[in-house]
C-alpha positions as CSV (number, residue, x, y, z in Angstrom):
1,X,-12.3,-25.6,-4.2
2,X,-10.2,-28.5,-3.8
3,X,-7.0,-28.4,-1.5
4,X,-4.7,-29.9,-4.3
5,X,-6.4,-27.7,-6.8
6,X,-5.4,-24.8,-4.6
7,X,-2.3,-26.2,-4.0
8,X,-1.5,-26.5,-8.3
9,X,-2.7,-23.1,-8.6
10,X,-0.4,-22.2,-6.3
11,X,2.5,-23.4,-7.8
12,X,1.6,-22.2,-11.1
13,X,1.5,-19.1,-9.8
14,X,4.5,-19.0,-8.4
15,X,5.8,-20.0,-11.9
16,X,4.0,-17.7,-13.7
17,X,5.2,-15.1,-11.3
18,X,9.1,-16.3,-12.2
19,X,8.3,-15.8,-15.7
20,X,6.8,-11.9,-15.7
21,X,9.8,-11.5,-13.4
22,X,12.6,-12.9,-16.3
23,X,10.6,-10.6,-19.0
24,X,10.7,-7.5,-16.2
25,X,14.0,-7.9,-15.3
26,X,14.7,-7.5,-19.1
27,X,12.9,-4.2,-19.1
28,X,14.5,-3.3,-16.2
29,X,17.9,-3.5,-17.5
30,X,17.4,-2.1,-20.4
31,X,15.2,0.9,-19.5
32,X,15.6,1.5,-15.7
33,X,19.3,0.8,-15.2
34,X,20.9,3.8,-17.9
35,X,18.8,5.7,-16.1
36,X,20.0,4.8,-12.8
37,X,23.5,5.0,-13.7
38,X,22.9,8.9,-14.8
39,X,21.2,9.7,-11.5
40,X,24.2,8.3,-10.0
41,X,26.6,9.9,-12.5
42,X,24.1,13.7,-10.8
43,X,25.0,12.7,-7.7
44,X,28.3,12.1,-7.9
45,X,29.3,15.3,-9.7
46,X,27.2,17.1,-7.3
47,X,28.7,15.4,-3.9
48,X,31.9,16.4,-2.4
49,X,31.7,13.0,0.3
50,X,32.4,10.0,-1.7
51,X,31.7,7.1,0.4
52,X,33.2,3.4,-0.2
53,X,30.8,1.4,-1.9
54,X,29.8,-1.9,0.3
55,X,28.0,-3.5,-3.1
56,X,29.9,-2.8,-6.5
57,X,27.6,-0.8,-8.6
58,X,27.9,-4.0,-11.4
59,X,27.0,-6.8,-9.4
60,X,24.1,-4.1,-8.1
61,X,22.9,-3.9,-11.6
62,X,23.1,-7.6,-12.6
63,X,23.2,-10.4,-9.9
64,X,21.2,-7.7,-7.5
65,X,18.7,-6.5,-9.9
66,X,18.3,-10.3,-10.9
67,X,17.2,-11.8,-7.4
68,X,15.5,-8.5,-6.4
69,X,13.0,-8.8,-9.2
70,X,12.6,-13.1,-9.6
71,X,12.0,-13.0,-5.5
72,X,9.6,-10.2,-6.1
73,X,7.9,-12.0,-9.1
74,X,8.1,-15.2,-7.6
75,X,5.9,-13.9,-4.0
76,X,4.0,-11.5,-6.7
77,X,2.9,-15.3,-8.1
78,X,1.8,-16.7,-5.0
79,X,-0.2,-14.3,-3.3
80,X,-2.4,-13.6,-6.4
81,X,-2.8,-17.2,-7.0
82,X,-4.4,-17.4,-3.5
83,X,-6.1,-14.1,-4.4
84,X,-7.1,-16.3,-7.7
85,X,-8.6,-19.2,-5.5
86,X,-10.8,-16.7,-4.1
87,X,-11.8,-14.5,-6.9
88,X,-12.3,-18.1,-9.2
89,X,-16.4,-18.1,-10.3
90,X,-16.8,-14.9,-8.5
91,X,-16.6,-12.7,-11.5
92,X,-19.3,-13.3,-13.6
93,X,-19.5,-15.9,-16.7
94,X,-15.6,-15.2,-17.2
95,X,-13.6,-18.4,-17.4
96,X,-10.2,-19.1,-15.6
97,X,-8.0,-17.0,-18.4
98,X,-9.9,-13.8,-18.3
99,X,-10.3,-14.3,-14.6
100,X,-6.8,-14.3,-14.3
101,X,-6.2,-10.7,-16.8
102,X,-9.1,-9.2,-14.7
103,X,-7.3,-10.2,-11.3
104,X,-3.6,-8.8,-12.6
105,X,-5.3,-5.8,-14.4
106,X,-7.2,-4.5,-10.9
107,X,-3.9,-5.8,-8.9
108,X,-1.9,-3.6,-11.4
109,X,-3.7,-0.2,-10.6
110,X,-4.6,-1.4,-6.8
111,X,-1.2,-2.3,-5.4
112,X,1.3,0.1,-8.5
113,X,-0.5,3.1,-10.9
114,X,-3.1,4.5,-7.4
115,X,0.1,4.7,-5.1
116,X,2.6,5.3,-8.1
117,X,0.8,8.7,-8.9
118,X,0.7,10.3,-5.6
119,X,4.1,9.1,-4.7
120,X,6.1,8.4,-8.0
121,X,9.3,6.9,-8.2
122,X,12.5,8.3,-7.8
123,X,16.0,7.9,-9.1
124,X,18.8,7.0,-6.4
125,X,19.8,10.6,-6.3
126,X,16.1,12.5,-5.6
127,X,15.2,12.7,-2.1
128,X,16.9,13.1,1.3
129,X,18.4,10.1,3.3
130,X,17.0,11.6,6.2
131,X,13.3,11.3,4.9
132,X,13.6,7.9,3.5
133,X,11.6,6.2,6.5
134,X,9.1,9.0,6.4
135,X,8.5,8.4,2.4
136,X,8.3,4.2,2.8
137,X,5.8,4.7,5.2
138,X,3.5,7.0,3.1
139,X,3.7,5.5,0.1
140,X,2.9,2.0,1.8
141,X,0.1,3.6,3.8
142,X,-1.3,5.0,0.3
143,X,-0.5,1.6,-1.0
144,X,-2.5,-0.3,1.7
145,X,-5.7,2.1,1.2
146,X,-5.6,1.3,-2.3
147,X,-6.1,-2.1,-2.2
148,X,-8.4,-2.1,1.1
149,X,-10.9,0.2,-0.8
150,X,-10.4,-1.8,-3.8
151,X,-11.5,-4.9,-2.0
152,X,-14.4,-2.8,-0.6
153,X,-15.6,-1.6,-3.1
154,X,-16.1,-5.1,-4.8
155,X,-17.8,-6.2,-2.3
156,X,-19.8,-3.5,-2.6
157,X,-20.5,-3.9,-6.0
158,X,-21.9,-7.6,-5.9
159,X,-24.3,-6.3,-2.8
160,X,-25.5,-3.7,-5.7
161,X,-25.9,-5.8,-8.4
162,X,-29.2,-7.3,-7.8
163,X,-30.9,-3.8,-7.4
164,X,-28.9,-1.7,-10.2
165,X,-27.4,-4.5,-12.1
166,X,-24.3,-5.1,-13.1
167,X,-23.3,-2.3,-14.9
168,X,-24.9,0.4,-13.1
169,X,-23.5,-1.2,-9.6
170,X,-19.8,-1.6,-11.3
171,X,-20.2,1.9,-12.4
172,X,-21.4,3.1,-8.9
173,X,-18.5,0.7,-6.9
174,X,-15.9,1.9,-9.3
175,X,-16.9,6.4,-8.6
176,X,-16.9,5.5,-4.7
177,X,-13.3,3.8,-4.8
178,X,-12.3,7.0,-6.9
179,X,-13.6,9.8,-4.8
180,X,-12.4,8.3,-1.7
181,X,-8.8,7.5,-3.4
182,X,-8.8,11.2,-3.9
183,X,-9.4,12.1,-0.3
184,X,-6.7,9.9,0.2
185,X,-4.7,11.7,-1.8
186,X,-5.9,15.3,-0.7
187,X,-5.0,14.0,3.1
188,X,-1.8,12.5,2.7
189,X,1.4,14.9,2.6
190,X,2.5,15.7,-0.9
191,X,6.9,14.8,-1.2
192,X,9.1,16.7,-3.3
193,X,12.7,16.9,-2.8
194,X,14.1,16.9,-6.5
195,X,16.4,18.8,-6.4
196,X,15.9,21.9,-9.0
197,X,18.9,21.1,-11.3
198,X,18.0,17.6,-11.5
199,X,17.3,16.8,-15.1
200,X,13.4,16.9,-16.1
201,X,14.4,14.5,-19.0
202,X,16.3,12.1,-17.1
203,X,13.4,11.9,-14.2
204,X,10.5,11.5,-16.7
205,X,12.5,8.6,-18.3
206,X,13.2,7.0,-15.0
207,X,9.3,7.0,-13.8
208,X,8.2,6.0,-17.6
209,X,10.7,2.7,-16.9
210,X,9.8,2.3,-13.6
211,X,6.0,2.2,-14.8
212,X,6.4,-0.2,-17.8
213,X,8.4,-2.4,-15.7
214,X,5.4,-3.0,-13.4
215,X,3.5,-3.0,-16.7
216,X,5.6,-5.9,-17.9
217,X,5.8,-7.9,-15.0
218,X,1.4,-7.9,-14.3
219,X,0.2,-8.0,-17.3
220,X,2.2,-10.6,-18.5
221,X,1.5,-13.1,-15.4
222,X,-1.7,-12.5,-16.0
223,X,-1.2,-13.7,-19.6
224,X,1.3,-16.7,-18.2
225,X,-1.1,-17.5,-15.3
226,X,-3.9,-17.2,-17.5
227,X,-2.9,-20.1,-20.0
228,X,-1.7,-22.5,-16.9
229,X,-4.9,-22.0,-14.7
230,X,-6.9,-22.8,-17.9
231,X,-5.2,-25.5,-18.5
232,X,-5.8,-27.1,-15.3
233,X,-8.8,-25.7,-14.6
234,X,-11.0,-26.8,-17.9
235,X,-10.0,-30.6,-19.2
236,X,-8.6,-31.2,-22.6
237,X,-12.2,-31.6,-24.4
238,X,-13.7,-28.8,-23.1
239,X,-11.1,-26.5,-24.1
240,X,-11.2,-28.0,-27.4
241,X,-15.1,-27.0,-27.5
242,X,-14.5,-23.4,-26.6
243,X,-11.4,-22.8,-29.0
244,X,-14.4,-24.0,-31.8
245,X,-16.6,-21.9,-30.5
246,X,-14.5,-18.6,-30.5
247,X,-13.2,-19.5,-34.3
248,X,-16.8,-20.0,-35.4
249,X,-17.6,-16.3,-35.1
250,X,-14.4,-15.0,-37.3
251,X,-14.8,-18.1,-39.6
252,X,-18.5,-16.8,-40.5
């Protein structure tokens, strides 16, 4: 691949990336800050040591929330453009728009749902200060094993293919990332310090946000990137052709 092809990928990456992270941060205000605000609201009526507050809890929740989750989306962008460049006529017959859903659909359970269900998130209020170290460094271990076996076993897979096919070897690649996930999961130290009058409600709410927020933000880069990579990707004529030959099926 070209360097300035790279190069525009990479920038409309990046862009894409800017634009999950506006429709996240909208999910994120309206579904993961209430809930935030109640775990605080626990925690408060709980405490008897009420510190000073360095941050206002509104600027927290707007200008905070705002440039946490547009820096986020906006590296998000450019390291799975680069991931893109790579991936780009290694997947099959798929073109540069379902190469980009594929990518953000395997990055989505690789880098989020794998670590997300052995280590789930957790409202401000759930978990002990002291322990916060020790739970980063888990759930970024179980983070980095995701996406290292993920990686392995698609390599894996296209050294299968041409002795069990495609299917068979995506079938095979796919049980040997999922057995060895759940050693992973088996070996790594279970947490749970919610505390046992903590509100079941409130804490199912807060994972179920935290979860569509990811939800939001990958799946609609992919959708952004998608569009943008296809557009530079394919010229104007031959994406002319292939619009006429996806409507000819439904027109018939």
């Amino acid at each position: 691949m070209k360097n300035h092809t790279v190069r525009d990928l990479l920038v409309r990456g990046m862009l894409a990336g800017l634009g999950a992270g506006v429709l996240a941060l909208v999910v994120a205000y309206l579904l993961g800050e209430p809930r935030i605000d109640a775990a605080i609201a626990f925690e408060e009526g709980h405490s008897h040591e009420h510190g000073e507050e360095l941050v206002s809890r509104t600027l927290q929740s707007t200008a905070g929330l705002a440039t946490g989750i547009l820096l986020y989306g906006l590296a998000l962008g450019g390291i799975a453009a680069l991931a893109y460049c790579f991936a780009l006529g290694r997947t099959g017959r798929t073109g540069p728009r379902a190469t980009a859903m594929l990518l953000s659909g395997a990055a989505l359970v690789a880098v989020y749902l794998v670590p997300f269900l052995k280590y789930p998130a957790n409202p401000p209020s759930v978990g002990d200060p002291d322990t916060i170290g020790h739970r980063t460094t888990l759930y970024f271990l179980m983070m980095l094993l995701s996406v290292l076996l993920a990686v392995a076993a698609t390599v894996a897979g296209r050294q299968l293919a041409p002795r069990l096919g495609n299917w068979n070897a995506t079938l095979a690649a796919g049980l040997g990332y999922a057995v060895l996930i759940g050693l992973g999961y088996v070996l790594l130290p279970a947490i749970n310090e919610v505390p046992e009058d903590f509100s079941a409600t409130l804490l199912w709410q807060f994972r179920t946000a935290a979860l569509a927020i990811q939800l939001t933000l990958w799946l609609s880069f992919g959708l952004i990137f998608g569009h943008l990579a296809e557009r530079l990707l394919l010229p104007k004529p031959v994406r002319a052709a292939k619009t006429v030959t996806e409507a000819a099926p439904a027109a018939n």
